[in-house]
C-alpha positions as CSV (number, residue, x, y, z in Angstrom):
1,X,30.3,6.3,4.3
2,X,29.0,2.6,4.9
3,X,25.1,2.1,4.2
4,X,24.8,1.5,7.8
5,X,26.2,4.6,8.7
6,X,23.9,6.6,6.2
7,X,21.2,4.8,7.4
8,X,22.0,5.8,11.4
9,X,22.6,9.7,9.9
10,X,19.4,9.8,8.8
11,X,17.6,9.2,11.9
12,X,16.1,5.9,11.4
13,X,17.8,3.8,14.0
14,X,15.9,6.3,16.6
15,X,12.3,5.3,15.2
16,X,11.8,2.1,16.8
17,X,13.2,-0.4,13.7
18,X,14.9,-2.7,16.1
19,X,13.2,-6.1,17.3
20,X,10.4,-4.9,15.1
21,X,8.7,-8.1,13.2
22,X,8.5,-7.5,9.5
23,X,7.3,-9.1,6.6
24,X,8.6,-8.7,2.9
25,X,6.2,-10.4,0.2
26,X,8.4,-10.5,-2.7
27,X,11.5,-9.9,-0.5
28,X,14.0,-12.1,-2.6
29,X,14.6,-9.5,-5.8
30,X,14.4,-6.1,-6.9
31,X,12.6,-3.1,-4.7
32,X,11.4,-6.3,-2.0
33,X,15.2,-7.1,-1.6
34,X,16.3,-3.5,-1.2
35,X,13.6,-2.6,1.6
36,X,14.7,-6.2,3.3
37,X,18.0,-5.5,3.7
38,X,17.5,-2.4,4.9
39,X,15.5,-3.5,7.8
40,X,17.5,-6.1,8.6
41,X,20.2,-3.1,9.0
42,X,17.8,-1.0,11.2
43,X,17.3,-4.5,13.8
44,X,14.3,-5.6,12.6
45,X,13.4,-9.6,12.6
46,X,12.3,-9.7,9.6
47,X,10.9,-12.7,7.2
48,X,10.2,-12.9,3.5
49,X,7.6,-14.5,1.2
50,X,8.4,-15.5,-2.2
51,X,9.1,-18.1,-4.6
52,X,12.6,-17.4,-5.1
53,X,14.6,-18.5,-1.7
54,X,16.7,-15.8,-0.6
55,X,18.9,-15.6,2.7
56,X,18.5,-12.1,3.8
57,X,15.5,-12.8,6.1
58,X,13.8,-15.7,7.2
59,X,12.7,-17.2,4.1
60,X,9.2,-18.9,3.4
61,X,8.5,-20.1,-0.1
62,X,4.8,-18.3,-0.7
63,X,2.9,-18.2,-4.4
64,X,0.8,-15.3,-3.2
65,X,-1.7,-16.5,-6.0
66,X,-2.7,-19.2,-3.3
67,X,-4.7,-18.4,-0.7
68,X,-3.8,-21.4,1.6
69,X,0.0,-21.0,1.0
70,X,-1.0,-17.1,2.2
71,X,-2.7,-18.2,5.1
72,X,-0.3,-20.9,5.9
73,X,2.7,-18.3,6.1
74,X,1.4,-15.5,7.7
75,X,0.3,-18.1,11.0
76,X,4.1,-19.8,10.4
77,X,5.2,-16.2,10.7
78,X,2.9,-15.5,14.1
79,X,3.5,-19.1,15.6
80,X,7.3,-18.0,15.5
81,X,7.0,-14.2,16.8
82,X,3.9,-13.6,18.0
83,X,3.4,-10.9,16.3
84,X,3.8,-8.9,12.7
85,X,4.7,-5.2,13.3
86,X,5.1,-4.0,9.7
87,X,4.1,-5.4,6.4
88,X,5.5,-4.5,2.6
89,X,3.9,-6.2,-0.5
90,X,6.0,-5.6,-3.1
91,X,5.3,-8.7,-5.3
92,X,4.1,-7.9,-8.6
93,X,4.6,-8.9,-12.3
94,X,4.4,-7.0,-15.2
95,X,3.3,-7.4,-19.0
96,X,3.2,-5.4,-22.0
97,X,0.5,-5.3,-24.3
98,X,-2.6,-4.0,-25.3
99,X,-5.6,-5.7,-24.4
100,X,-6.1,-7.4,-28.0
101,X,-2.3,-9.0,-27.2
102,X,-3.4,-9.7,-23.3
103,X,-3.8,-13.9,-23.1
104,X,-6.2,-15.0,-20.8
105,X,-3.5,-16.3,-19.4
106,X,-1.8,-13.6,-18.9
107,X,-4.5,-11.4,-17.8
108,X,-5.2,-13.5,-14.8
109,X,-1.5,-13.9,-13.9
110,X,-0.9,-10.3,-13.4
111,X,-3.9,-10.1,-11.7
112,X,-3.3,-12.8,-9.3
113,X,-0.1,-11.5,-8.2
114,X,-0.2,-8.0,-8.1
115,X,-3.5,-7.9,-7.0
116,X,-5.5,-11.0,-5.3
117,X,-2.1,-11.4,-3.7
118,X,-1.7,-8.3,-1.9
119,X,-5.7,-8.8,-0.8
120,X,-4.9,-12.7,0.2
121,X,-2.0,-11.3,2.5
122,X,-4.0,-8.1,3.7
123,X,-6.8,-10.3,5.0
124,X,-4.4,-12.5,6.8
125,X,-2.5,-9.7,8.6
126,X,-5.1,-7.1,9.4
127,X,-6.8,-9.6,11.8
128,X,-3.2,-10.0,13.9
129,X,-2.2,-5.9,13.5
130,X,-5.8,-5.0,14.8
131,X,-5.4,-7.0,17.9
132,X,-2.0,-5.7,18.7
133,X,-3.4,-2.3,18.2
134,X,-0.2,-1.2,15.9
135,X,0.8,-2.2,12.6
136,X,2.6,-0.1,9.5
137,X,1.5,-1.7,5.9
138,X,2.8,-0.2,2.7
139,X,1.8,-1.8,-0.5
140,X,3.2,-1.2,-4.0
141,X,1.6,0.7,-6.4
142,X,3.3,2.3,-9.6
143,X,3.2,5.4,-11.8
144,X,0.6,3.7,-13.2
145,X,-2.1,4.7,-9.8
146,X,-1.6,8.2,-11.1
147,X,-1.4,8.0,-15.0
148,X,-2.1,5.9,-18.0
149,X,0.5,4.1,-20.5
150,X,0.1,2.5,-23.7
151,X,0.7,-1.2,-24.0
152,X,-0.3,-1.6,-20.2
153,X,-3.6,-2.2,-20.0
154,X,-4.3,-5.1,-17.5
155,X,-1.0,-4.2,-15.3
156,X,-2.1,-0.6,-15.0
157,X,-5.1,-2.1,-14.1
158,X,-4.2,-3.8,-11.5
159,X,-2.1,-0.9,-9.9
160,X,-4.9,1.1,-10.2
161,X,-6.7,-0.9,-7.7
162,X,-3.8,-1.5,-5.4
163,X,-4.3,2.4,-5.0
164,X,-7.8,2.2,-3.8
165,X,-7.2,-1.0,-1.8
166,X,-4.8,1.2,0.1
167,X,-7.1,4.3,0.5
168,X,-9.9,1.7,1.9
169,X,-8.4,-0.5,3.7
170,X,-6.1,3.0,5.7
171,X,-9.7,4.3,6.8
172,X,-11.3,0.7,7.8
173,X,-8.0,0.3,10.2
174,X,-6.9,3.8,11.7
175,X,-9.3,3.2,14.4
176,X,-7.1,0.9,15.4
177,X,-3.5,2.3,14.9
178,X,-3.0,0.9,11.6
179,X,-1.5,2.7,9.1
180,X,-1.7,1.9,5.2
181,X,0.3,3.2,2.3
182,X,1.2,3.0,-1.2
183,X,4.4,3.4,-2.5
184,X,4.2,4.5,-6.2
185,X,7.9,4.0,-8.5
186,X,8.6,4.9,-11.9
187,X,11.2,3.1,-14.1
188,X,13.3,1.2,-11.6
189,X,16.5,-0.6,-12.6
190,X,14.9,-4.1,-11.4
191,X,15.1,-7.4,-13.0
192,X,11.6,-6.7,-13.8
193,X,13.1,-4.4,-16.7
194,X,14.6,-6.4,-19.1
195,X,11.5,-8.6,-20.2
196,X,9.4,-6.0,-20.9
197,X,11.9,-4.0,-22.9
198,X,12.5,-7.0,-24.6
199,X,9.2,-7.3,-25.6
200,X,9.6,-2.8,-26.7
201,X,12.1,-4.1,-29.1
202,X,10.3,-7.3,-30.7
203,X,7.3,-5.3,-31.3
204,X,9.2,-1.9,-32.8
205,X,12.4,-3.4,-33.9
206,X,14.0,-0.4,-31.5
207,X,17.5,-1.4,-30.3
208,X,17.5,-2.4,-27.0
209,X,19.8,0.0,-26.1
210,X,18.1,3.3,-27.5
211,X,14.9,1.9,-25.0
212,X,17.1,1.8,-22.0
213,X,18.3,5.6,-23.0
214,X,14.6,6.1,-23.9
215,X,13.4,4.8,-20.6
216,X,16.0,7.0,-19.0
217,X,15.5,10.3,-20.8
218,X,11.3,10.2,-20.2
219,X,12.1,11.2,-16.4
220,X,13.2,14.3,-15.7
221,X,15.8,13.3,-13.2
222,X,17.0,11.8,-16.7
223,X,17.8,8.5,-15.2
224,X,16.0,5.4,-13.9
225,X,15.4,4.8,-10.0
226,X,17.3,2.3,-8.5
227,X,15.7,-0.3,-5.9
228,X,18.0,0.9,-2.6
229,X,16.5,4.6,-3.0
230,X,13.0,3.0,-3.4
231,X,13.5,1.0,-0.3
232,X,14.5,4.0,1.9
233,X,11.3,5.3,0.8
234,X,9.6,2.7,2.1
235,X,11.3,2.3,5.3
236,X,10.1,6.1,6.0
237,X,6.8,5.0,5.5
238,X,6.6,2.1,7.6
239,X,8.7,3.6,10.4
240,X,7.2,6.2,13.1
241,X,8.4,9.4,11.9
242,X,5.0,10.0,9.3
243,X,2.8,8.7,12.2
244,X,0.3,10.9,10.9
245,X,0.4,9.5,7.2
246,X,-1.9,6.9,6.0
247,X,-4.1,6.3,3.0
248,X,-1.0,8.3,0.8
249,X,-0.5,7.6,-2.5
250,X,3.4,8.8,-2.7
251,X,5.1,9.1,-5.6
252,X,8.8,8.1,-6.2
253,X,9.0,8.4,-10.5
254,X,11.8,11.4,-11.2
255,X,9.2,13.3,-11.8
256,X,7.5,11.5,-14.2
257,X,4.1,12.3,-13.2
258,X,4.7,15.9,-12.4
259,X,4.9,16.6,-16.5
């Protein structure tokens, strides 16, 4: 069966996807890419924000980290459409160390990105789903929203927070029909992976391979997610069919969180 066909089976095509503006930040890897190409399977116009070009939407180089590049897409986006239906952040960067190991440097990369982003982009598209009285947001959150790891210090910080961003910002807008989410992975096969087990083995001298089967074995599904069944997941959440879901924090982990 063709992913378009699987896609159709499961109902999606009847919840309103098609000529639906969307916008991907972080759209050209990874969990971003999956969700993209997804909607552009269900009809959607959709565009992406990153600083990697891709072709599977309608591509805008955006650092998210700056507010006027931000701002500068987002009315590129409405000058072209009109209008932005649905919205999924899924920019983020990660980094592995304790807080004694954290650079300043680093610290206010992964807070820039995976945070200030997501609020730069938020207060750009609010304004435009308010007016149009509609608009489906998901942002993305981690296993980290839900429990602590060692060696993670600022990035589960910064997940943390994306978790109450999406709580507040769902009740400031379902007055007006906007609904907020959070979408919260585990370990997903994404090129995010390799740096920071890379990092695992420099600091334990672990083979690279035993942290990949280590990484595998700590969900109970005893494998790691990949980025298409993450996407699904989020096309659920930004389609019509959980109309009544916003503010949810929704874990997709193996059951890593339910131990």
């Amino acid at each position: 069966m063709s992913e378009t066909a699987g896609f159709e089976t499961a109902g999606f095509q009847r919840t309103g996807f098609k000529d639906k503006v969307a916008l991907v930040v972080g759209g050209a890897s990874g969990m971003g890419n999956a969700t993209l190409r997804l909607l552009n399977e269900a009809g959607c116009r959709a565009h992406v924000f990153d600083i990697n070009e891709t072709t599977d939407g309608t591509f805008y180089r955006c650092d998210i980290r700056d507010y006027d590049q931000v701002r500068h897409g987002v009315q590129s986006v409405l000058d072209r459409e009109g209008r932005i239906d649905l919205l999924f952040v899924a920019a983020g960067v990660h980094l592995f160390a304790n807080i004694e190991d954290t650079s300043i440097e680093g610290f206010e990369r992964v807070l820039s990105v995976n945070l200030k982003g997501p609020f730069y982009v938020l207060k750009e598209v609010l304004p435009i789903m308010r007016r149009q009285k509609y608009g489906n947001v998901v942002l993305m959150g981690s296993d980290q929203v839900f429990v602590g790891k060692g060696s993670s210090a600022a990035y589960g910080m910064s997940k943390a927070a994306v978790g109450q961003l999406t709580k507040s910002t769902a009740i400031d807008y379902a007055p007006y029909n906007v609904r907020v989410n959070c979408i919260c992975p585990g370990t997903i096969d994404t090129p995010m992976i390799g740096p920071a087990v890379e990092r695992f083995h420099q600091m334990s001298g672990i083979p690279v391979e035993s942290i990949h089967d280590m990484l595998k074995t700590a969900q109970p599904i005893q494998r790691l997610g990949t980025p298409e069944e993450i996407g699904r997941i989020v096309l659920f959440l930004l389609s019509d069919d959980c109309a009544f879901m916003t503010g949810a924090l929704i874990s997709a982990d193996g059951g890593y969180t339910s131990q």
